[in-house]
N, C-alpha and C positions, 0 to 999 in steps of 0.2 A: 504494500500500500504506500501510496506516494501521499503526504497532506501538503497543505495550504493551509497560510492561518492571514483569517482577515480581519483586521485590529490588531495592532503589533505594540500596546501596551503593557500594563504588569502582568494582565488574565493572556494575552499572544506571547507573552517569555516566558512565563509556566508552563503554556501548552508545548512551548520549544523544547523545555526543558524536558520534559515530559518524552517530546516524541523523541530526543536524543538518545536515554536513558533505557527506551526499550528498543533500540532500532529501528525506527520507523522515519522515513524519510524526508525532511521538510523542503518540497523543492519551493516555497518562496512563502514571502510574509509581506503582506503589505496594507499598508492604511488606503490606499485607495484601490480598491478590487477590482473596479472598471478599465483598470490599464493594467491584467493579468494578462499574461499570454493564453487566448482561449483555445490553440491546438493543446497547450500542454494540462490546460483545465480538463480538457477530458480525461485525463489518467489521473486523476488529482480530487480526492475528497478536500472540501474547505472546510475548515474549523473556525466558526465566526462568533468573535467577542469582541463587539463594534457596539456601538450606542443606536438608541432605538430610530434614530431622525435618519444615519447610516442604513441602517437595516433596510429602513422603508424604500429607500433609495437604490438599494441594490440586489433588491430579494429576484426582479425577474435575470437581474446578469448572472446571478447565483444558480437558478434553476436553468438558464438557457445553455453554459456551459460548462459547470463542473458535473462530475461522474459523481457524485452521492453532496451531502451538505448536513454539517452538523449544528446547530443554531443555539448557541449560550446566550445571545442578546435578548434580552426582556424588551417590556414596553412597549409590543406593537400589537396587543391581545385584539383589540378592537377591528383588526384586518387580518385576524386567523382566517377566517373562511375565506378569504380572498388568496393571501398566499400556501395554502394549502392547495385550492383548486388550482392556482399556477403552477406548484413542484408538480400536482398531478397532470395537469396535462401534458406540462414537458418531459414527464415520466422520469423524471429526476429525484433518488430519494433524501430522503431527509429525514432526518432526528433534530426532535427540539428538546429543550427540555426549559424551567424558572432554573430548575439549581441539577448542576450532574453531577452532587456530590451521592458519595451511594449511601453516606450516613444519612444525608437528608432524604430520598428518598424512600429508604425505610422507616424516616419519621413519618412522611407525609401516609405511608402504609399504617403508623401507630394509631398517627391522628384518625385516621378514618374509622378503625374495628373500636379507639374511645367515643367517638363522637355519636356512630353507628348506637351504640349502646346507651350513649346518657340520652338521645334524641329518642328512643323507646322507654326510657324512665322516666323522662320529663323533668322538670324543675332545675335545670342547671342555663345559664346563659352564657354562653361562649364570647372570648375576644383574642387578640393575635396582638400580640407586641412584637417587634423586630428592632434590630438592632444593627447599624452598621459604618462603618469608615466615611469623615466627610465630604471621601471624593465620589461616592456613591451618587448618581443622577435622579433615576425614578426612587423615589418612595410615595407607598411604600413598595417594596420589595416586590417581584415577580414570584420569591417563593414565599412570601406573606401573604399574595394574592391566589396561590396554591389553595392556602391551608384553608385560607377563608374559605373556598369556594367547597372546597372538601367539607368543613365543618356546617353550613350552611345547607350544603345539600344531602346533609342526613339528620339534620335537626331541624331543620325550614325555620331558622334563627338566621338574622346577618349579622355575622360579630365585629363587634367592634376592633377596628384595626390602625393600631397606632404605630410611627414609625421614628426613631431617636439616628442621627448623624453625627454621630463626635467622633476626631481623633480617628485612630488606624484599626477600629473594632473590624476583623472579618466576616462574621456575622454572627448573630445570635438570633434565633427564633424562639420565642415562647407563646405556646396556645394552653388556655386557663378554660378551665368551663368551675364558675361560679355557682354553688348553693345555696340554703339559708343554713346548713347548719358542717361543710365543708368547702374545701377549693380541690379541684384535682389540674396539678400542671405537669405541662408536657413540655420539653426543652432540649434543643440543639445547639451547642457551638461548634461556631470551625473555630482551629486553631489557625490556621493560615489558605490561602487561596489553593493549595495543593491538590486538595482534595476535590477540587470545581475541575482542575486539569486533567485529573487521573481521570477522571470520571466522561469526560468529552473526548479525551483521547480512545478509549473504551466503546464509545459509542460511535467512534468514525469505525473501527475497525468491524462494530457490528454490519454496519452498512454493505459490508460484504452480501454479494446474493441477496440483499434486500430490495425490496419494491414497494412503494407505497411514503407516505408521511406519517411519522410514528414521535409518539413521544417517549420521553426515554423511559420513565417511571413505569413504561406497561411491558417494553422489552425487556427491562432488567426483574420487574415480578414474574414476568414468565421464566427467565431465567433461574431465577433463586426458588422458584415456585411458593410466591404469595400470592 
């Protein structure tokens, strides 16, 4: 497998670092992906951790010539069903994911079989706190906006969801479902961006013999069988 990484800041030098580490090939890294060479895009899965204003700019150059596409960039939720029917029709595939870390992932698995439960018991009211680094753009968070929609859609509650920006935090997530007469919380740190890398690198490499637009949370449950 050959990658590409588009966005060549702290999240494109982890994912370097990353494809370094297990031999995997970086034939190019650039901030502006529209001047990629598109004969050699066809051998080349892209690995995109760009800003959401980027994204939006370049999802059809992404589907029109690279060979698979893996999508870290948050922020463009409100034009899923748009760039999805694009990857599909260009029959280009794709893995997206809010967060590719696999610890969070098997949070947002936690959040659901608790949520799934206190939404059959009733009386508890959910919210989502996040937490993250002040260079951080959208809040709140893409995988804030996960959890919500996961907690919401098994309790028909919309929790409240607050987002804090200080200092070099790499993220924290906490989802609370309140009682009258307990609290029960659920909670993820990273310790450093690494684990967003490992996790996107992992998922280009899935794209092998794939077809279709997938998110990564349901390839990696099928995998680990949750």
């Amino acid at each position: 497998m050959k990658a590409v990484i588009s966005g060549y800041g702290k999240m494109g030098r982890m994912v370097e670092g990353v494809l370094a580490r297990r031999g995997i090939e970086c034939a190019g890294k650039s901030e502006s992906i529209r001047d990629f060479d598109r004969t050699l895009a066809r051998e080349c899965v892209c690995i995109d951790f760009t800003v959401p204003s980027a994204f939006r700019e370049n999802y059809r150059f992404l589907a029109e010539n690279f060979k698979a596409v893996v999508v870290g960039t948050t922020g463009w939720n409100d034009i899923r069903d748009e760039v999805v029917a694009y990857f599909e029709e260009c029959g280009t595939p794709m893995i997206y994911a809010s967060n590719f870390s696999i610890g969070v992932n098997v949070f947002f698995a936690a959040a659901d079989y608790v949520s799934s439960l206190l939404g059959k018991a009733g009386g508890y009211s959910p919210y989502v706190l996040e937490m993250h680094h002040c260079h951080k753009l959208d809040a709140p968070s893409g995988t804030a906006k996960t959890l919500a929609s996961i907690v919401e859609g098994n309790m028909s509650q919309k929790p409240d969801v607050q987002a804090v920006r200080c200092g070099e935090i790499p993220g924290i997530h906490t989802v609370g479902f309140e009682g009258n007469v307990d609290r029960i919380t659920l909670r993820h740190e990273a310790f450093s961006r690494e684990g967003f890398a490992e996790g996107a690198v992992e998922a280009a490499l899935m794209t092998e013999g794939l077809s279709g637009v997938h998110e990564f949370k349901e390839l990696l449950f099928s995998r680990i069988g949750i």
